[in-house]
Each structure stands twice: as structure tokens, then as C-alpha cells.
C-alpha positions in Angstrom: 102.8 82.3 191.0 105.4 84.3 193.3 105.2 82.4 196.9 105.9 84.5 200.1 109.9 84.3 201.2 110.5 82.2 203.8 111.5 83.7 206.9 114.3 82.8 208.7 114.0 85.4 211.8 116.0 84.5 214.8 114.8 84.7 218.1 115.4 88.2 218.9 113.5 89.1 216.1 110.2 87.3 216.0 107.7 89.9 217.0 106.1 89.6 220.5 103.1 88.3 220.6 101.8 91.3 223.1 102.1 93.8 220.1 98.4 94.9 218.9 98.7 94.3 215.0 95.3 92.5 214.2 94.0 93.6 210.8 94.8 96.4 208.1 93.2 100.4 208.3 93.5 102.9 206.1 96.2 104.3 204.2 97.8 107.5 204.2 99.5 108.8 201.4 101.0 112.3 199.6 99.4 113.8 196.8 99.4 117.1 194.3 96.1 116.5 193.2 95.0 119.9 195.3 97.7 121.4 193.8 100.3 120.4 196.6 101.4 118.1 198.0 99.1 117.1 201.4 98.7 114.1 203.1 95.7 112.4 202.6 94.0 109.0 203.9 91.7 106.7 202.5 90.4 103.7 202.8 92.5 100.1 201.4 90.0 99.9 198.3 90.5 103.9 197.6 87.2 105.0 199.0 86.6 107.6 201.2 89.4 110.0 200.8 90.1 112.7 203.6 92.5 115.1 202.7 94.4 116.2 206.3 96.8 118.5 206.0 96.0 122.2 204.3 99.1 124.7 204.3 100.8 126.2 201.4 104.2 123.9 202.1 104.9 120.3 201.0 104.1 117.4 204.1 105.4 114.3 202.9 106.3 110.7 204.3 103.5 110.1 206.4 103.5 107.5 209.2 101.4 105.9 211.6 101.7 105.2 214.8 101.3 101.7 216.1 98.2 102.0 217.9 96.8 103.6 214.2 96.0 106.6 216.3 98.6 109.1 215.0 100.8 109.9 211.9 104.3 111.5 211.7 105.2 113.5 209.3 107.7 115.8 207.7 106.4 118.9 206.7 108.2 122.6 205.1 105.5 125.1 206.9 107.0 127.4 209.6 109.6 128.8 207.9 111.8 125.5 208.4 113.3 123.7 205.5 112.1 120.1 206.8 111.1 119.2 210.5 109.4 116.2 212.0 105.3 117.0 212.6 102.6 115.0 214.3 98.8 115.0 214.0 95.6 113.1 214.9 94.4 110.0 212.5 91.6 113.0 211.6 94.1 115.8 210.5 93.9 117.1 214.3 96.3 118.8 216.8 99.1 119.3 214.2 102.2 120.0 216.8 105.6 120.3 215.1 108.4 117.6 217.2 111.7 118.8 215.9 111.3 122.4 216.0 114.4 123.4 214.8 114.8 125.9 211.7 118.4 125.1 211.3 118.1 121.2 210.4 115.9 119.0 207.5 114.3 115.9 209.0 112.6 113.5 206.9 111.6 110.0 207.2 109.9 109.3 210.1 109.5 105.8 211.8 107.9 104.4 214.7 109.2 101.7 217.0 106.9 99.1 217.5 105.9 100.3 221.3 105.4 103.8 219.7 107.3 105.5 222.5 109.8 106.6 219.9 110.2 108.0 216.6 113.3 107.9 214.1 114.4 109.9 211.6 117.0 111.1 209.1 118.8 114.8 210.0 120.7 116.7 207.7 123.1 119.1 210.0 125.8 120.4 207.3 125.2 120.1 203.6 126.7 116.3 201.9 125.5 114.4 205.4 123.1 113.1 207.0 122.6 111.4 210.6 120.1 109.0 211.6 118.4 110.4 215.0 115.9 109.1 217.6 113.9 111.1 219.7 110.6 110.5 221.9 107.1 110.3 220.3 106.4 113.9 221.9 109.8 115.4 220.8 111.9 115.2 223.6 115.6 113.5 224.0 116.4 113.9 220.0 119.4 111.8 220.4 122.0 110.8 217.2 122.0 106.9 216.7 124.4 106.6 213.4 126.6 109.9 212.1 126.2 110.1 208.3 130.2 111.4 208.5 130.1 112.3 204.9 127.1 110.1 203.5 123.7 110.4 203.3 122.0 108.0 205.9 118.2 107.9 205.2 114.9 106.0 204.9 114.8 104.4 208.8 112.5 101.2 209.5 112.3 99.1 213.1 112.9 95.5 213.4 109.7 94.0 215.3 111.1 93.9 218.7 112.4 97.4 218.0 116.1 96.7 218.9 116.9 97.3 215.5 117.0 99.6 212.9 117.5 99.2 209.1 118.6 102.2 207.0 120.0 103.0 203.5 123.3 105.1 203.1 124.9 106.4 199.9 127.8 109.3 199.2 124.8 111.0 196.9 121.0 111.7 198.0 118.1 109.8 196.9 117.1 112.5 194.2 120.2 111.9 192.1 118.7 109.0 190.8 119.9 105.7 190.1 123.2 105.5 192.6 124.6 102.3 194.2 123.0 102.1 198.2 123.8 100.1 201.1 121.2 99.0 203.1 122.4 98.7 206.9 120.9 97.7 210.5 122.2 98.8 213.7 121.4 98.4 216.8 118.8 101.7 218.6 121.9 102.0 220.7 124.5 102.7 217.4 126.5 99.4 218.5 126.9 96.9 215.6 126.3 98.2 212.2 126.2 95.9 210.1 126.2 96.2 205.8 123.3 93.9 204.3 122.7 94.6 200.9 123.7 96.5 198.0 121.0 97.8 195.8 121.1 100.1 192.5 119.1 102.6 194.4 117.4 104.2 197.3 114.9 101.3 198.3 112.8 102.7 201.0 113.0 99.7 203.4 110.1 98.7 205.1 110.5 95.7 207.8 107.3 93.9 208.3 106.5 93.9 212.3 104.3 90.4 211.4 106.3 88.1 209.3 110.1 89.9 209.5 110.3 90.0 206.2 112.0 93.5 204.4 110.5 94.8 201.4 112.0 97.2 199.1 112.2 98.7 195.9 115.5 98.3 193.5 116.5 99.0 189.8 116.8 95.4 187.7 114.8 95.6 184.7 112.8 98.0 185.8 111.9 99.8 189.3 110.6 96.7 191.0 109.3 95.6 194.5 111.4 93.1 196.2 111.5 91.5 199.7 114.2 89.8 201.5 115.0 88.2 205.2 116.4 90.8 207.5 120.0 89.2 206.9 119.9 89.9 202.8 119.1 86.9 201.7 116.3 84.7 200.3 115.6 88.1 197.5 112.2 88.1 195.8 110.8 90.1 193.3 107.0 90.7 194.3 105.9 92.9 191.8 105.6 91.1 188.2 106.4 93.3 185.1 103.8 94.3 183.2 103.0 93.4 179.3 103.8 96.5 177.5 105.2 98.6 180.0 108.0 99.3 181.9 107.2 100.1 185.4 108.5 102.7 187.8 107.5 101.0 191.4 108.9 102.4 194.4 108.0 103.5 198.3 106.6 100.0 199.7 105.1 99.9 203.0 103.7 96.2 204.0 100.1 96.1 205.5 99.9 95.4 209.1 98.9 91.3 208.3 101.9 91.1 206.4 99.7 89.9 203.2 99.8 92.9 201.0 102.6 95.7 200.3 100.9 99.1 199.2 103.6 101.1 197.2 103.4 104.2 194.7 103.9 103.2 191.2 103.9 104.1 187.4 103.6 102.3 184.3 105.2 103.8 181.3 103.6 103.0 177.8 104.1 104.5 175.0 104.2 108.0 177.1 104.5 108.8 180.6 102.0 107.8 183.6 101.4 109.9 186.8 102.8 107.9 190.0 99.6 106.2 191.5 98.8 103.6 194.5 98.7 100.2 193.9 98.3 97.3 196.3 100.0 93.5 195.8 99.3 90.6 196.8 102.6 88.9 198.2 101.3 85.1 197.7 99.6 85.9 194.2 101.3 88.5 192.3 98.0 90.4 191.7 98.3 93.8 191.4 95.3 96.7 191.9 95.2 100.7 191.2 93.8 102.3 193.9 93.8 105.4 192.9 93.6 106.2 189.1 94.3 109.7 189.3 95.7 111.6 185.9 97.7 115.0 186.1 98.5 114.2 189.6 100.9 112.3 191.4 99.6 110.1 194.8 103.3 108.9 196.3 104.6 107.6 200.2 101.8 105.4 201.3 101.8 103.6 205.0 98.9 101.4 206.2 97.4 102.2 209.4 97.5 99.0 211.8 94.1 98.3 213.4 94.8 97.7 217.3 93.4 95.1 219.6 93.7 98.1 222.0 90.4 99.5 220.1 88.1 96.6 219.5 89.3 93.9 222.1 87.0 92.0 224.2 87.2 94.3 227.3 86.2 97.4 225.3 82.7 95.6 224.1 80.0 96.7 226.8 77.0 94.8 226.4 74.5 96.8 228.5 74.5 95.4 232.0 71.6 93.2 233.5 71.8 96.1 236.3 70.5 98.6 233.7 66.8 99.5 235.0 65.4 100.1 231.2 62.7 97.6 230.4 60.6 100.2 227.8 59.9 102.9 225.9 58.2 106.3 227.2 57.5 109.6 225.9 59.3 111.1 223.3 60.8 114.7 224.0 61.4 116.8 221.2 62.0 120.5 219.3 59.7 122.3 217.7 58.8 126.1 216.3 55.5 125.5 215.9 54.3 128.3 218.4 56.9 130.5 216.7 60.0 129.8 218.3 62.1 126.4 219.6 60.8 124.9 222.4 60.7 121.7 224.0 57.7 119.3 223.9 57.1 115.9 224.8 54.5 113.5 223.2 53.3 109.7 223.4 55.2 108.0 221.1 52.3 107.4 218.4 52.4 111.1 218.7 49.6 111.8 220.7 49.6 113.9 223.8 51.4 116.6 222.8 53.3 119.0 225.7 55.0 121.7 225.8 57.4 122.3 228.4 59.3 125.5 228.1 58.3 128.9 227.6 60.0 132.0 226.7 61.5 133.8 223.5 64.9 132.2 223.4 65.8 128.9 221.9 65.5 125.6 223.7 67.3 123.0 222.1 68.6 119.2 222.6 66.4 117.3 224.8 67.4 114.4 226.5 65.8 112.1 229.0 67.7 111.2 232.6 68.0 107.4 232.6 65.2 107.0 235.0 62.9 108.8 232.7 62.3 111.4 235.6 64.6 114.7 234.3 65.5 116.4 231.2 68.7 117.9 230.0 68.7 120.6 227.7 70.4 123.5 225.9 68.6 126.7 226.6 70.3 130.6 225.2 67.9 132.2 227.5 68.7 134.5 230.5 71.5 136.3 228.0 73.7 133.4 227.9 75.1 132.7 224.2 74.0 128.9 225.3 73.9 127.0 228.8 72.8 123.4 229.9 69.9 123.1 231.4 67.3 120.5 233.6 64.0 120.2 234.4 61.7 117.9 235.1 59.6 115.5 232.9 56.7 117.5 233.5 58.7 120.8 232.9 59.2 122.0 236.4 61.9 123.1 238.3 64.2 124.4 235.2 67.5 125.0 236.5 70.5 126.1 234.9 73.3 123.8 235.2 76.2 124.5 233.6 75.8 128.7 234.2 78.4 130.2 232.5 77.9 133.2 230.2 81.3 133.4 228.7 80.5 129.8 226.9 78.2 127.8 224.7 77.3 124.8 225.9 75.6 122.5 223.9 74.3 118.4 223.3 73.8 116.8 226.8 74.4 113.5 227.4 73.6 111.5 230.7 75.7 108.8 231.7 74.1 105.4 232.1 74.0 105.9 236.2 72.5 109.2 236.2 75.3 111.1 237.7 77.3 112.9 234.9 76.3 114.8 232.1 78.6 115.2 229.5 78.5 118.1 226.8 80.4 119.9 224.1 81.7 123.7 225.1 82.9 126.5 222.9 85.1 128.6 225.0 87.5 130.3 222.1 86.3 130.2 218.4 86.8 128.1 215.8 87.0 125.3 219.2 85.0 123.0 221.1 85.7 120.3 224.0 84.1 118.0 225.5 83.8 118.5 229.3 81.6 116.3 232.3 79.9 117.4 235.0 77.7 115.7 237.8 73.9 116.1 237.1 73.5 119.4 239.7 76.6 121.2 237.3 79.6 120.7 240.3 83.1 119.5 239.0 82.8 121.1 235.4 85.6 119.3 234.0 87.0 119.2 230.3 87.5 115.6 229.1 89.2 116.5 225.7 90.4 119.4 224.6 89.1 120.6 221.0 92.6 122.3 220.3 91.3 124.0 216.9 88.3 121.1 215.9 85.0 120.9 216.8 83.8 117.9 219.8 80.7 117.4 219.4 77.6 115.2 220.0 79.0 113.2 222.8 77.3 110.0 224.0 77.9 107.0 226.7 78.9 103.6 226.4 76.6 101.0 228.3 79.2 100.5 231.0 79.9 104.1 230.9 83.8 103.8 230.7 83.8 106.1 227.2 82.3 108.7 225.7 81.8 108.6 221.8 81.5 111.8 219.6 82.4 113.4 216.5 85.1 115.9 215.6 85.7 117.9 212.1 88.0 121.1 211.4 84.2 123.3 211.0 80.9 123.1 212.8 77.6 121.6 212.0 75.9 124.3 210.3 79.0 124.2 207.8 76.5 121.5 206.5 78.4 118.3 204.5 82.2 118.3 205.7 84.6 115.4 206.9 83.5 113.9 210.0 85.7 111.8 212.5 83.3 109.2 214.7 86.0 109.2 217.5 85.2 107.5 221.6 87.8 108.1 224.6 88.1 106.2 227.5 87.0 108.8 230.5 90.0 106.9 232.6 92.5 106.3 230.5 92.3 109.1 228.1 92.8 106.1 225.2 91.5 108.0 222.0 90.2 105.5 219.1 89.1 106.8 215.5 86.4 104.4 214.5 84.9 106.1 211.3 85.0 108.9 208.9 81.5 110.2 207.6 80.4 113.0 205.2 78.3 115.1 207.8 78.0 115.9 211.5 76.2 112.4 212.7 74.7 113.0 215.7 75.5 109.6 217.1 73.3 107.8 219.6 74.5 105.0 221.5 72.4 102.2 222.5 72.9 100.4 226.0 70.3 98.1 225.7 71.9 96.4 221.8 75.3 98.1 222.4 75.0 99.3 218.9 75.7 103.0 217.2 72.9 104.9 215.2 74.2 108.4 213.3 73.0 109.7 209.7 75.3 110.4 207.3 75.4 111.9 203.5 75.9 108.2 201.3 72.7 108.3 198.3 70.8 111.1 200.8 70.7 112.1 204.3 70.0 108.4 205.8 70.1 106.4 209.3 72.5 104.4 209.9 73.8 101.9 212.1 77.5 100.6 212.8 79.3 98.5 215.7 81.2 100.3 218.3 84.4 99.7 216.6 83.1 100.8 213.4 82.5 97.5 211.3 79.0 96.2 210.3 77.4 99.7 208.5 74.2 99.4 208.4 71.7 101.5 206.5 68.1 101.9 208.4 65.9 104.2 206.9 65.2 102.7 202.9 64.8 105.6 200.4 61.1 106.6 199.5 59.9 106.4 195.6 60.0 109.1 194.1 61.5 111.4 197.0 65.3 111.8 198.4 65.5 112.1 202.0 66.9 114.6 205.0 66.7 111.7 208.1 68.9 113.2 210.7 69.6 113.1 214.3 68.8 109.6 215.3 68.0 108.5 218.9 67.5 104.6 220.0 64.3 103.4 221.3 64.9 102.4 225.0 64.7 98.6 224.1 66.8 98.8 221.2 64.3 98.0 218.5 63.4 101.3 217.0 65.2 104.5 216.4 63.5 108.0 216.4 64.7 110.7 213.9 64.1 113.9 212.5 63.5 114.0 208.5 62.3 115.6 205.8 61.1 114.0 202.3 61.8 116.1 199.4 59.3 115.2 196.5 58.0 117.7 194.2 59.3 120.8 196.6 60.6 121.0 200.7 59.1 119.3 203.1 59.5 120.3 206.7 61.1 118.6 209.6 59.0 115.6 211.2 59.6 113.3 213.7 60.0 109.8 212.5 60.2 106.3 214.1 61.8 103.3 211.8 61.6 99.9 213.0 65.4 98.9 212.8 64.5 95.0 211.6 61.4 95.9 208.9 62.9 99.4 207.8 59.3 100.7 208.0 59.0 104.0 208.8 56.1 106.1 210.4 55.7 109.8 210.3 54.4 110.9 214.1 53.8 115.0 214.1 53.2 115.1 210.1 53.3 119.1 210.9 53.1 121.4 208.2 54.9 125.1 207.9 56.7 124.3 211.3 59.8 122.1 212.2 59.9 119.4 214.6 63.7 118.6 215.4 66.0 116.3 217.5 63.7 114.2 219.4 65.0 111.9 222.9 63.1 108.6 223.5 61.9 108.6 227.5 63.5 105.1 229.2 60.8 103.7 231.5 62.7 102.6 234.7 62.1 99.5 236.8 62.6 101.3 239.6 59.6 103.7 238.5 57.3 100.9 237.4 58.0 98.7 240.2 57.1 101.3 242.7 53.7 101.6 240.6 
């Protein structure tokens, strides 16, 4: 039974309490298995995997940003040998930092406050420099010169004073070379030698319980840890029965429990480098990966912020809200030959149509005083324009009016004044923009900057929006879906899930909860908390048949959830509109139309300002 090192951290170096490290993400890693070597996430179990980067150069040492929002990276595209690249958690807004053709830079690091990034520089050939620069690029300032040696493989102390860093008079790919590992302080002032190893370690210092782990050449390649002065040495990593093992690249998990690392196990013939996890306390090793002919190497674990899921950030719906029940239900259909929008009682009688004319009206949705409806509408030779109307259907308007765009998927916010939407300006990009509800002070929100926003919805309080965002557009059918929300004040960006298709979220401001579909067994409903934990799955799969359930929307008092679906049993079924109880799981078919489609329907809140003035 290995027990965890005891830490000895001075004072300096315990980590503040203020920094946001709660709980352990995903984990971002390198592999070939596409033929090159991309940077890929997935989640701690190896579910899930999202491959992020697509070029035809490496992108290697991956690193995430403290809030789990971002990951640094090194990558060979551009015509440079090595620079320092950023992107989203998703794969999005890939922006080169370095930007200099003349240099390699490898290794990047965060400090803890993530207002800076450090790295390792090769200027002339046989040296290498340990640099700092900010998290966008600017101020790239030289910490330690390398003066002959290679200086590589930077890591932060928790209070981010410090910085711990291997040097050698040969580079890591020589192989097994005697290594120094050194800290300094951010300023270059007091370098200090800590430990010699028989090879390039990797550092990682542990921003949770100060403790340094690292890999080194004793029997085998081995994890080990140590205190941040060199002492107190453990080997974490047991050696297998059988095999030698080739471990290497540790990088703890944000708890400090775990170290993920990239490892082989050679037996009787040679093993490709996979993930593994340990256990610190136990010992116990697990293969997350298990790929063959491949090689998955550099993992980091995303932290999980109290800046996403903190107290302040859940909005139960506010007593103020006026919605007590649930009205009509607006809705798509072709059934008089082309898409219009109707509304009907929600057992599916009283059926009425509302707009008329031979272009498409699409994406109903109800004011929040039931009174007005929002839609998309590609009439009047506009590629596609928000619209609003009344309940009954009179007085459509054109809000957004801009024929040089396609605006599509209103959204009202919870006090009736905004409307937010996704717009494609340029192709192959969408944002998200806001407007008030008479189409003034169009303004964009977030900028799509290559990936598709879409779907937007409100929080309760109205402080964020949620939506989705992938690299191709809905129609592209089953692709990698980010479920992303942004504060509208703040800008603060927060991945919450990945999914397997375009989800059309819905969120609920009467049980503060999210309902999407996604691609698990079939097309489903589903339902998650606003910081992504508790998954749900609504709609139960019919004997005999697999399912299309898409495009859910909440019942006004949170109990039910109206979708779109199609059951596929013996040959296609067309669209209906559905209703699932969300505590039974039983499920009611309302239109049950036949050689039509009836698509994307909008439960009507009933206000009680409107019922009270009955």
C-alpha cells in the first residue's frame, strides 16, 4: 500500500484558498490514432472522445487553463517549426501566441491566476531559455537563459512565485541523460538545483497538496513524487508482474488524488504508449485508453472551477416570475404544403394557423407573458429574418430586418425585453447577438469566429445565455456538440457538456433545469443541471421501434416537456409533436399526422398578470 508523501510546504507555498480547484474535468491528451498527432479530450473514464485540433502538422503538450476554459498548446502549422497556440475547451478560436517563425516553443504552463503562460524557447541550436509571456501573447519576457543547456518542461508552484524546470547539456529525445530539476523564482532571482534524475521527468507541481510528481529511470520508467524541496521521494506507480514499464508525462488531477500519465508495458514485445490513471493513496492503476497501433501521450486534467457551478451562478427562477401554467402550444408544420406556424391546445385540439405565405416560417417561441411570438421567417427575399406577431397572428413585424444575414432560433429573455438569436453574417460562422423585443440595439454577444452559435436560451435570472457551438451546422446531422452558457455581463464563458448532435437546449425557469436531445442508444430527451451534472434520460425507448425525439421545450410549470419525434418501426414515421411527463416517462403523441411533419413546437406560459386581469 503506497501512502501519499507528506507534505512539508512552507508558507509561501501552501495554495490560497481563493484559487477555484474544486473537482477533476476532462483530460486532454496527444494522439496518432488519426494518423497524426492532434489533441484530443475526453472524459477521466475514456468516454466521450472529441478530437480538437485538425491540421496536417503535429500539436502536442496540451494545457489547460485554470478556470478549465482554455488549453495551450504547441503546435508546427504555419510554416513555424514550434510556436505557443491557444484554443477554446471545444477546439474553438485557435489563435497562435508566439508568432514567431524564427524560434521553437514547447511546453506550455499556466500560472495559477492564468494571467500568464510559460514556456521553453529554443533561440540558437544546443540552448534553450525558459520564457514568460501573457495568456494573450503579449510581454514574451526571458525568465532563465539556457546559456548552453537545454532548459525545458516548466510547472508553477501554487501561489505562482515559482517555477520548477528540468535542464540538461542534451535534449529530452536523446534518451536516458542525467537532468537537474530546478526552481526559480518568475522574476529569475534564486535558482536553486533540487534534484538529479536519470532523465527528463516532466515535472508537474500539484496546485492542491504541493507535492511534485515526476517520472525517472530506476528499474524501469517509473512515476515518482516528491516535496518541492527534493525530498521525501516516492515511487507511485508499482511495477507490473511480467513487464517492464515505460511510464512517463504525469500531470496530477486538480484534487490532488490521482496522477494521469502516458504509459507502456513491455511484454514479451512492444506496447503502444496509452493513458493510464493512478491512484496516489492505493497504487491502483487503470487503462483509459486501450488503443493498439497508436500512441495517446501528454495528458493534463482539466480543473473544474467554482467560477462555473458556485452558488451565485444557480438561478432558481424568481418568486417575481408571472408563470403559474401552461397555454397553447405553437408549432411547425407542412401540412398545407409548406412551413408555417400553428398553434394548438395542448391535448392537441384547436388547431391554428397563423402565418400565410410561400416562404418558410420556422422557430416559434412564446413572449413570457404568453401575448407575442417570435419567429424566423425567409419571406420578403431575406435569406432568414426574426420575426413577431401576435398570439393570434396579427401584426407580423419584422424585427431583426437585415437582408445581408440569417437570423435564426429566438429566445426571449425572462422580462420580455431582449430577444436573443444566432446570425450568420460570413460562412462557415454564426454568433450570437441580442436585441430589445422592437429589434433596436442589435448587438452581438459572442462572436462565432469560424463555429457555429446556436440555439441560444435564458437563465431564470436572466444573467446568461446557454447555447451550443460545433465546427459544422445542424443539418450536418450527428457531429461534436459543445453545450456552452456566457454571462451577458461578464463575458465569463463556461463549457458544461459535449453531446453527439445539435441539442436544441431549453431552459426551464420555473425547475432551473436543462432539456436538449442528444444521439446516446437513439435520438432521446434528455435532461442535465446547469452545470452539466445529473444527465437524465426522459423519453424511454418504445418496443420494437428506435426513436428521432428532438427539439425539446419545457412545459411552463416545469413538469412536462414538449418535443418533436419520430418512431421508426417497420419503415419512417413522420414528425409529431409529443408531450412526456418528465417524472412517469409517459409519452403522448398530440397531432399523430400522417405524410406531413409537425416540428419544433413552444409551450405558451400563462401569465398572472393575464389571468389576474380576467
Amino acid at each position: 500500500m503506497l501512502t501519499l508523501p507528506t507534505l512539508q510546504p512552507t508558507q509561501a507555498q501552501e495554495i490560497p484558498p481563493e484559487l477555484p480547484y474544486q473537482g477533476n474535468g476532462r483530460i486532454a491528451f496527444v494522439s496518432d490514432r488519426d494518423g497524426n498527432s492532434e489533441i484530443y479530450t475526453m472524459e477521466a473514464d475514456g468516454s466521450d472522445v472529441q478530437r480538437l485540433t485538425h491540421d496536417d502538422s503535429r500539436d502536442l503538450y496540451p494545457a489547460w487553463s485554470p478556470d478549465g476554459m482554455r488549453i495551450a498548446f504547441t503546435s508546427e502549422r504555419e510554416n513555424h517549426i514550434a510556436n505557443i497556440f491557444i484554443m477554446d475547451a471545444n477546439g474553438s478560436n485557435q489563435t497562435n501566441l508566439t508568432n514567431d517563425s524564427s524560434v521553437k516553443d514547447r511546453y506550455p504552463s499556466w500560472s495559477p491566476d492564468g494571467s500568464r503562460i510559460v514556456f521553453s524557447r529554443v533561440t540558437t541550436p544546443g540552448s534553450s531559455d525558459i520564457f514568460v509571456m501573457n495568456s494573450d501573447g503579449s510581454q514574451q519576457t526571458k525568465v532563465v537563459d539556457g546559456n548552453g543547456q537545454r532548459l525545458y518542461m516548466p510547472t508553477w508552484s501554487p501561489d505562482g512565485t515559482q517555477i520548477m524546470f528540468m535542464s540538461a547539456d542534451q535534449p529530452p529525445q536523446v534518451g536516458m541523460y542525467p537532468a537537474l530539476i530546478e526552481k526559480v523564482n518568475v522574476d529569475g532571482s534564486e535558482r536553486t538545483a533540487i534534484k538529479w534524475i536519470e532523465i527528463y521527468g516532466n515535472p508537474d507541481w500539484s496546485w492542491t497538496n504541493n507535492t511534485i510528481a515526476y517520472y525517472n529511470a530506476e528499474l524501469y520508467l517509473e512515476i515518482h513524487s516528491m516535496d518541492p524541496d527534493g525530498s521525501n521521494v516516492q515511487r507511485i506507480t508499482p511495477i507490473p508482474e511480467g513487464g517492464d514499464t515505460a511510464y512517463q508525462n504525469p500531470n496530477w488531477s486538480p484534487d490532488g488524488t490521482k496522477i494521469v500519465f502516458q504509459g507502456a508495458v513491455y511484454n514479451q514485445g512492444a506496447s503502444d504508449d496509452n493513458i493510464y490513471i493512478v491512484d496516489v493513496q492505493s497504487g491502483d492503476i487503470i487503462n483509459i485508453t486501450s488503443t493498439f497501433d497508436s500512441d495517446d501521450m501528454m495528458p493534463d486534467w482539466q480543473p473544474i472551477s467554482s467560477l462555473q457551478p458556485t452558488q451565485a451562478q444557480e438561478t432558481p427562477a424568481s418568486p417575481a416570475l408571472p408563470y403559474q401554467d401552461n397555454g397553447r402550444i405553437a408549432f411547425v408544420s407542412d401540412r398545407d404544403g409548406n412551413s408555417e406556424i400553428y398553434t394548438m391546445e395542448a391535448d392537441g385540439g384547436d388547431v391554428q394557423r397563423l402565418t400565410h405565405n410561400d416562404s418558410r416560417d420556422l422557430y416559434p417561441a412564446w413572449s413570457p407573458d404568453g401575448m407575442r411570438i417570435a419567429f424566423t421567417s425567409e419571406r420578403e427575399n431575406h435569406i432568414a429574418n426574426i420575426f413577431i406577431m401576435d398570439a393570434n397572428g396579427l401584426n407580423q413585424t419584422n424585427l431583426s430586418n437585415s437582408p445581408n444575414t440569417d437570423d435564426r432560433y429566438p429566445a426571449w429573455s425572462p422580462d420580455g425585453t431582449k430577444i436573443a438569436f444566432s446570425r450568420v453574417t460570413v460562412p462557415g460562422s454564426s454568433d450570437i447577438y441580442v436585441m430589445n423585443n422592437d429589434g433596436t440595439q442589435q448587438t452581438k454577444l459572442l462572436d462565432g469566429n469560424g463555429t457555429y452559435k446556436y440555439m441560444p436560451t435564458w437563465s431564470p435570472d436572466g444573467t446568461e445565455i446557454m447555447f451550443t457551438s460545433a465546427e459544422e451546422p445542424p443539418q450536418v446531422g450527428l457531429v461534436s456538440v459543445s453545450i456552452e452558457k456566457m454571462n451577458i455581463t461578464t463575458g465569463l464563458r463556461t463549457h458544461i457538456a459535449w453531446i453527439d448532435t445539435y441539442g436544441h437546449l431549453d431552459w426551464s425557469w420555473k425547475n432551473n433545469s436543462i432539456a436538449y436531445y442528444n444521439a446516446s442508444t437513439y435520438l432521446e430527451i434528455n435532461s442535465m443541471n446547469v452545470d452539466g451534472t445529473n444527465f437524465s434520460r426522459i423519453t424511454p425507448i418504445p418496443e420494437g421501434g428506435d426513436t428521432a425525439y428532438q427539439n425539446p421545450n419545457w412545459s411552463p410549470d416545469g413538469t412536462k416537456i414538449v418535443f418533436q419525434g419520430a418512431v421508426y418501426n417497420q419503415g419512417a414515421s413522420d414528425d409529431n409533436i409529443y408531450i412526456v411527463d418528465v417524472q412517469s416517462g409517459d409519452i403522448i403523441n398530440i397531432t399523430s399526422a400522417f405524410d406531413s411533419d409537425d416540428m419544433t413546437p413552444d409551450w405558451q406560459p400563462i401569465s398572472s398578470v393575464s389571468s389576474s386581469s380576467e
